[in-house]
Short mmCIF file of the C-alpha atoms (twelve columns), coordinates in Angstrom:
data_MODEL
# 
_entry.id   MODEL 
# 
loop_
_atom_site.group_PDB 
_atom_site.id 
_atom_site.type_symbol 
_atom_site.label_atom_id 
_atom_site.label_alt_id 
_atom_site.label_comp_id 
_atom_site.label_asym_id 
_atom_site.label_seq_id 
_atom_site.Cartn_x 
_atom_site.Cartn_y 
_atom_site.Cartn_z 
_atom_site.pdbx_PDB_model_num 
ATOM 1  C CA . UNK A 1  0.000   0.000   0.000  1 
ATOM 2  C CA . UNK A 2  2.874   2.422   0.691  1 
ATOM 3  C CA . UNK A 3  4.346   1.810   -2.870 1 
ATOM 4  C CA . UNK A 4  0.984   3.158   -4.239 1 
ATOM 5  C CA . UNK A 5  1.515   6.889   -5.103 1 
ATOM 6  C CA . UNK A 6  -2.640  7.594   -4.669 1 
ATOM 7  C CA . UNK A 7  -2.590  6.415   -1.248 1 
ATOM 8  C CA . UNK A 8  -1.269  8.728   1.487  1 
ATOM 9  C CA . UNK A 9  0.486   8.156   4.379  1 
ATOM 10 C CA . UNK A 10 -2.258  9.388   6.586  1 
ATOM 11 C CA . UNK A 11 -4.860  7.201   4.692  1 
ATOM 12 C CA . UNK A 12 -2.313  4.122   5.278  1 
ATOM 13 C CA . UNK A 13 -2.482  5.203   9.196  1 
ATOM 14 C CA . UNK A 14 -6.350  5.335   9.728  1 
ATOM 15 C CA . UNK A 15 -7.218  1.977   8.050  1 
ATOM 16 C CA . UNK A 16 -4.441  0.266   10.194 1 
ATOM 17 C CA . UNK A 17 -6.222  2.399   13.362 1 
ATOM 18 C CA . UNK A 18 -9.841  1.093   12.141 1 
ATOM 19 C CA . UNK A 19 -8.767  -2.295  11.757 1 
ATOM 20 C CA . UNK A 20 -7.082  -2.284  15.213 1 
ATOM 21 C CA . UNK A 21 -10.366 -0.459  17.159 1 
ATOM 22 C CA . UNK A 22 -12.520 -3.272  14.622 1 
ATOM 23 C CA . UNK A 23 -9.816  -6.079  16.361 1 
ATOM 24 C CA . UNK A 24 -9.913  -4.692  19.536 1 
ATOM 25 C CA . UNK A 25 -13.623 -4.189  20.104 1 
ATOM 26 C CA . UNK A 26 -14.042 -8.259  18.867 1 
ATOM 27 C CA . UNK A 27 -11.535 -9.373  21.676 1 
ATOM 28 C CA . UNK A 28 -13.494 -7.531  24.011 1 
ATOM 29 C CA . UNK A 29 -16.651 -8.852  22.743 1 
ATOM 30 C CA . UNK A 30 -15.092 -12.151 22.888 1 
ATOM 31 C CA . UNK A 31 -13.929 -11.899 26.600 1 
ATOM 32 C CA . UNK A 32 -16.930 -10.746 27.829 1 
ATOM 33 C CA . UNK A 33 -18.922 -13.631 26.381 1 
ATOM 34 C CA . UNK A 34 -16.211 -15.893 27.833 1 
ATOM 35 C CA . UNK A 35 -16.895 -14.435 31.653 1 
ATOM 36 C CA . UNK A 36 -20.663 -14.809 31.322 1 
ATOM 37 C CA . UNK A 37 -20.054 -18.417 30.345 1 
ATOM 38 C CA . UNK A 38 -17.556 -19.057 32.798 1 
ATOM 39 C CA . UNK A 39 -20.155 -17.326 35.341 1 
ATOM 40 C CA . UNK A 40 -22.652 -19.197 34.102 1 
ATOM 41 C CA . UNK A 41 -21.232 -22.699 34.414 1 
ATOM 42 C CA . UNK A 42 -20.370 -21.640 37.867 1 
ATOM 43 C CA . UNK A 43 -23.383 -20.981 38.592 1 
ATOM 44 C CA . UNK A 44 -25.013 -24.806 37.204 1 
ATOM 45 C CA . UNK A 45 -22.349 -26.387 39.240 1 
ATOM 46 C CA . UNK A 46 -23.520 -24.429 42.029 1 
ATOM 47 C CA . UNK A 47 -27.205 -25.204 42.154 1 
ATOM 48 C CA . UNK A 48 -26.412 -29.258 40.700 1 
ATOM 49 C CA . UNK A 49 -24.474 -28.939 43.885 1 
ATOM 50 C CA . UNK A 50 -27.183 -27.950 46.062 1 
ATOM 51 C CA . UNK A 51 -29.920 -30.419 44.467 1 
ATOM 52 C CA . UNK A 52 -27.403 -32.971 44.897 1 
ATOM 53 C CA . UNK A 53 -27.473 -31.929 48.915 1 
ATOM 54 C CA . UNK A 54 -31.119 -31.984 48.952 1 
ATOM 55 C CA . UNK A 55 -31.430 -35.603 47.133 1 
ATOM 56 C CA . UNK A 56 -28.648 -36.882 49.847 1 
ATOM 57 C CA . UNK A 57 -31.101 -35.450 52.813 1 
ATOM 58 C CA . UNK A 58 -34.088 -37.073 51.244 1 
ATOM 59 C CA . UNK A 59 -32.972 -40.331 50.468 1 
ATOM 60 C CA . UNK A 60 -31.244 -40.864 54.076 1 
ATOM 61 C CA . UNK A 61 -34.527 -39.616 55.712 1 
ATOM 62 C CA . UNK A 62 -36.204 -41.924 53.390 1 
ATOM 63 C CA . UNK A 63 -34.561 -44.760 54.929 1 
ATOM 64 C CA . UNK A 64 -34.609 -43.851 58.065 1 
ATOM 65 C CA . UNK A 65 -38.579 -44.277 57.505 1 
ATOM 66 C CA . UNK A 66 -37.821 -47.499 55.865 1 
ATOM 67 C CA . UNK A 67 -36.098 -48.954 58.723 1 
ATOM 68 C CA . UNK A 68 -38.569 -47.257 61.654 1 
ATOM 69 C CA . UNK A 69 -41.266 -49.023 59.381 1 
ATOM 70 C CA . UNK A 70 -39.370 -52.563 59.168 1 
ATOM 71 C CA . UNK A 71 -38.880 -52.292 63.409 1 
ATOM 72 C CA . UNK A 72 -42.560 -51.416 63.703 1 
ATOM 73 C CA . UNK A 73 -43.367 -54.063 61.238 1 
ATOM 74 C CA . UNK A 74 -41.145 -56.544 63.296 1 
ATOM 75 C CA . UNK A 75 -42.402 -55.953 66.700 1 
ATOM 76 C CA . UNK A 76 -46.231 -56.208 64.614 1 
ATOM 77 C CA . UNK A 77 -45.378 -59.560 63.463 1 
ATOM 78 C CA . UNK A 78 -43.647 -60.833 66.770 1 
ATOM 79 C CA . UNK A 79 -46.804 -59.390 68.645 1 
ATOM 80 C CA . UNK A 80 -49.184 -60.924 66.360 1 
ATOM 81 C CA . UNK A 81 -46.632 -64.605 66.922 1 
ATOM 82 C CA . UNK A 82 -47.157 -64.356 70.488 1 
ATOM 83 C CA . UNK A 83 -50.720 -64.037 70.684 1 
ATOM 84 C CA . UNK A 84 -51.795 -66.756 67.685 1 
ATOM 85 C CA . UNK A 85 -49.054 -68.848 70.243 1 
ATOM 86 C CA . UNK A 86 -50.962 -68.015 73.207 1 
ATOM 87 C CA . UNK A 87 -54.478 -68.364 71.999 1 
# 
């Protein structure tokens, strides 16, 4: 571009500046979009963290109602034993 007489110097200078706002306005652009996915992958491993939590809770209270319902159901049947024995 320099070797071309109709071009001047000045011309040469403020493509090379637009092409370098143009480049730096895409990185920027590029960046950003790269925080809000990194933010928002944090924040899906955050709340698959916290439903994982809550599934833990329920399934250990669940069996803590499973085995309070197999003691019940034992002493039932052990009851009901005793008195088809004694009758």
């Amino acid at each position: 571009i320099s070797s071309n007489p109709n071009v001047s110097e000045a011309d040469v200078r403020n493509v090379v500046a637009q092409i370098e706002r143009a480049r730096n306005s895409v990185l920027q652009q590029a960046e950003r979009i790269q925080r809000e996915a990194q933010h928002r992958v944090e924040m899906v491993k955050h709340d698959a963290q916290r439903r994982m939590e809550e599934t833990r809770k329920a399934a250990a209270a669940a069996s803590w109602w499973l085995f309070l319902t197999a003691v019940v159901s034992a002493i039932a049947a052990a009851g009901g034993g005793a008195l088809g024995v004694a009758g």
